[in-house]
N, C-alpha and C positions, 0 to 999 in steps of 0.2 A: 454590582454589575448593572448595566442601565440596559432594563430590557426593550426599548423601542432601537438599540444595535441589531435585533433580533428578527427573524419574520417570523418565528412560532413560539407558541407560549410553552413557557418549563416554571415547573414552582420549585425553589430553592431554599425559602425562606425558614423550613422547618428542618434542613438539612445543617449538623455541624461541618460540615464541609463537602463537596462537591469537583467531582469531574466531568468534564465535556468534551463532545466528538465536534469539531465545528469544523463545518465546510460549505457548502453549495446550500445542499438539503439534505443532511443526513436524518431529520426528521421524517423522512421518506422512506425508510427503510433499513437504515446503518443498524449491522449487526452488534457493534461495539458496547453499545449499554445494557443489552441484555447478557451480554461475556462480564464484563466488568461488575454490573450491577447483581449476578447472582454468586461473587464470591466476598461483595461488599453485604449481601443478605448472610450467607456460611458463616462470615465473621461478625457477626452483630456489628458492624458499622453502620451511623447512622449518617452515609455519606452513598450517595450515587454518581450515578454518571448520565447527563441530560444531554440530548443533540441540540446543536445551535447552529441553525440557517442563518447566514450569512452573505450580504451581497458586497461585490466590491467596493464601493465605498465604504462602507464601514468596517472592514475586516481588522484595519490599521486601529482603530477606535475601541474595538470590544478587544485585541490584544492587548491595547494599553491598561484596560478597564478591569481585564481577569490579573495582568499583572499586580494590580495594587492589591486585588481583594485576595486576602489571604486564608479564605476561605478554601478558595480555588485550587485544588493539587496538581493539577495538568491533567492528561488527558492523548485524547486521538486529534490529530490534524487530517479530514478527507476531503478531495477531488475538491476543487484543484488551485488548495492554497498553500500549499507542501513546500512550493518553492519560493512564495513571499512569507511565511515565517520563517525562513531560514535566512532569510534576508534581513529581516527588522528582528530577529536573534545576535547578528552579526556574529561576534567574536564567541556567544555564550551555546556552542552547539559541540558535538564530541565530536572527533577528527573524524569516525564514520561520515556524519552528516554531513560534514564540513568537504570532503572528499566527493561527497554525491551531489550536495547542492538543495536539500531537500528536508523538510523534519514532517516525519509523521508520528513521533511523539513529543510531547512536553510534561515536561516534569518540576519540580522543587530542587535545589542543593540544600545540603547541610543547612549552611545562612539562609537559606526562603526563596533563593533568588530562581525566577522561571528560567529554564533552561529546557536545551532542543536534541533530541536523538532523532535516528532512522530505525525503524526494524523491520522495515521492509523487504529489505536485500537477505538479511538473514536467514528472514523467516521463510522465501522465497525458498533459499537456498535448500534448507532443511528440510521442507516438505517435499520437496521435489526428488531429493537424494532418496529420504523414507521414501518414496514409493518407487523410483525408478534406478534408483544407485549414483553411482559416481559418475560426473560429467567428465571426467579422464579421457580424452581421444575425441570426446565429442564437437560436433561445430555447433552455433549455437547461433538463429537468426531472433533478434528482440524488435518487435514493433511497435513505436512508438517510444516518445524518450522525454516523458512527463517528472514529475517527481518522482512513483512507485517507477516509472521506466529507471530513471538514472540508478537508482536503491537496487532493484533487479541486475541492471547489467553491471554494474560496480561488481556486485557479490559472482556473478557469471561468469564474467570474464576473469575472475581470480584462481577460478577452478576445469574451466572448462580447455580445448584444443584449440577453440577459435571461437569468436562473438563477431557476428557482422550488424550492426545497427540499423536499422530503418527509419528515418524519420522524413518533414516536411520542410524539415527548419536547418540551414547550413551550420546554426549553432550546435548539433547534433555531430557534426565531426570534430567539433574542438574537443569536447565530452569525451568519445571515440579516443581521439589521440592518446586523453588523459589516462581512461583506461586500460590502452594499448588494445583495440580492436578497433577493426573497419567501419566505415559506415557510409552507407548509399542510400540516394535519395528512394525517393518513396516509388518513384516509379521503374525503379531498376528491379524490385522486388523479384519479376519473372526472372531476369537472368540468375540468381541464385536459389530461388525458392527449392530447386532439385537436388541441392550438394549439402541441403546441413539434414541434422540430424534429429534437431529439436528448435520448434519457433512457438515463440514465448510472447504472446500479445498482450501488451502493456497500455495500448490505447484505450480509451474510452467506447469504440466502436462494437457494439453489442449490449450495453447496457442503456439504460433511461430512455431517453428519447429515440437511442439510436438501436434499439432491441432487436428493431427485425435485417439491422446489416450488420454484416461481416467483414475485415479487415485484410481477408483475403477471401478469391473465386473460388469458385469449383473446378474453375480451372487450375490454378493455381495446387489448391491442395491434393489437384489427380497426378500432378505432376512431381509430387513428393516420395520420397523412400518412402516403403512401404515397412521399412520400419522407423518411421520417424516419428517423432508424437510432439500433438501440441498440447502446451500449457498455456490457457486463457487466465489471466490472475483475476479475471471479475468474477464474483462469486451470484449474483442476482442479472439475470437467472442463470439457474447451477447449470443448464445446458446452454449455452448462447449458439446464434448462429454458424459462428465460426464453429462451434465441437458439433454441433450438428450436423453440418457438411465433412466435419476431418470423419466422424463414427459412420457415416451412408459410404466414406472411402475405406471404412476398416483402419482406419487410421488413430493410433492410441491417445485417449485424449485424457488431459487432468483438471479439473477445475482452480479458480481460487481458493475454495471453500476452508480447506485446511493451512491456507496459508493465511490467511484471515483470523482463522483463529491461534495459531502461531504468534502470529505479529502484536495482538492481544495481548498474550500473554506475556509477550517479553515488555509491553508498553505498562503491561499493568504493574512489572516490577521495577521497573524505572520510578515510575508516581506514587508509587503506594508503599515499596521496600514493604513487602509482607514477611508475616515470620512464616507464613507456610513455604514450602519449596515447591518451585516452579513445576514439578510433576502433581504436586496435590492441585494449585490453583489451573493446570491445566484440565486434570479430572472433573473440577468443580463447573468451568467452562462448558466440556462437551456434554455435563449430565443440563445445561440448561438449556 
């Protein structure tokens, strides 16, 4: 692997084999290696999992560059290259993925060959039901319709009463169609912000740079069921703006935090097919 693809340094060289979270910067923070890397410690494996910053130009170049080394097991895909490896995956990604548009893991086949899942949507799914039950009769507003958006509303709109989509971009109602839920531009938000039941923020808008904004007002969320609740899926920071202002409304609110680490786990047993069951390597996770 040619590390000047890279903007931060990782040492590999002492590793028989290695996983990577590569995105933006996930050297910045991504929870992903220290999930992965403490049940590759449990098992005496002498393989981790390293973050690799990546800028656009080169993203196409270091995929081609982990595909040869077969060192490489796959890994995490984060913010906001989800949807260009599912693109230069092409044909080699599971029908999830291939349905959402998006891969947030990669993994090996049988033969070696890199290949693409989602466990996004799943894991969305599952942490959400664990805390607040079945989305049965519920309506369902998602904000933003990024890779982790498309994976989200995919799995949502399968389960729920109704899904209405928020985005910026008109390609957001082709998506919409696909899933069989609506979708309105970004500034319609106020006309139904008051009728669903749960809004689900998928955008970027509260994390990194964008910390101290929120993806919707105070207004906006005064004007919500008061029993409605939202689900922010960014887990850094565990309270962001938006749950700040839903908690000052009394408003139930759930982080990403546990979907985060969900998503983990199902990625770590795509890459790794471990002999422990996914209940152990999830224990292993949340004791790290």
């Amino acid at each position: 692997m040619n590390p000047l693809l890279i903007g931060n340094q990782i040492k590999i060289d002492h590793l028989d084999q290695y996983a990577a979270i590569i995105g933006e910067a996930p050297s910045k923070g991504a929870r992903s290696p220290k999930l992965w890397n403490a049940v590759f410690k449990d098992c005496k494996l002498n393989c981790e999992m390293v973050p690799m910053d990546v800028d656009n130009k080169n993203i196409i170049n270091l995929l081609n560059d982990l595909n040869e080394d077969q060192r490489f097991v796959g890994g995490a895909i984060a913010y906001p290259y989800k949807e260009v490896v599912a693109n230069w995956l092409a044909n080699k990604i599971t029908p999830e993925a291939k349905k959402i548009g998006a891969v947030n893991c990669l993994y090996r086949d049988s033969n070696g060959e890199l290949k693409g899942t989602n466990t996004d949507g799943e894991a969305s799914l599952v942490t959400f039901n664990n805390r607040f039950g079945s989305l049965q009769s519920k309506s369902i507003m998602i904000l933003g319709l990024g890779g982790a958006g498309k994976a989200v509303a995919s799995y949502f709109a399968s389960n729920a009463d109704s899904v209405i989509i928020i985005s910026r971009s008109l390609d957001g109602k082709k998506y919409a169609e696909k899933i069989n839920a609506s979708w309105r531009w970004w500034g319609e938000i106020s006309n139904h912000i008051n009728m669903v039941d749960i809004v689900v923020n998928c955008t970027s808008i509260g994390f990194g740079d964008q910390e101290k904004e929120s993806p919707l007002s105070e207004e906006h969320v005064v004007s919500m069921k008061k029993t409605a609740i939202i689900f922010d899926i960014i887990y850094q920071p565990l309270k962001t703006k938006l749950l700040e202002i839903a908690s000052n409304s009394n408003i139930a609110v759930f982080n990403g935090l546990e979907m985060n680490l969900e998503q983990a786990v199902l990625a770590y047993q795509y890459a790794i097919k471990p002999e422990k069951d996914l209940n152990t390597i999830r224990q292993i996770m949340m004791s790290s």
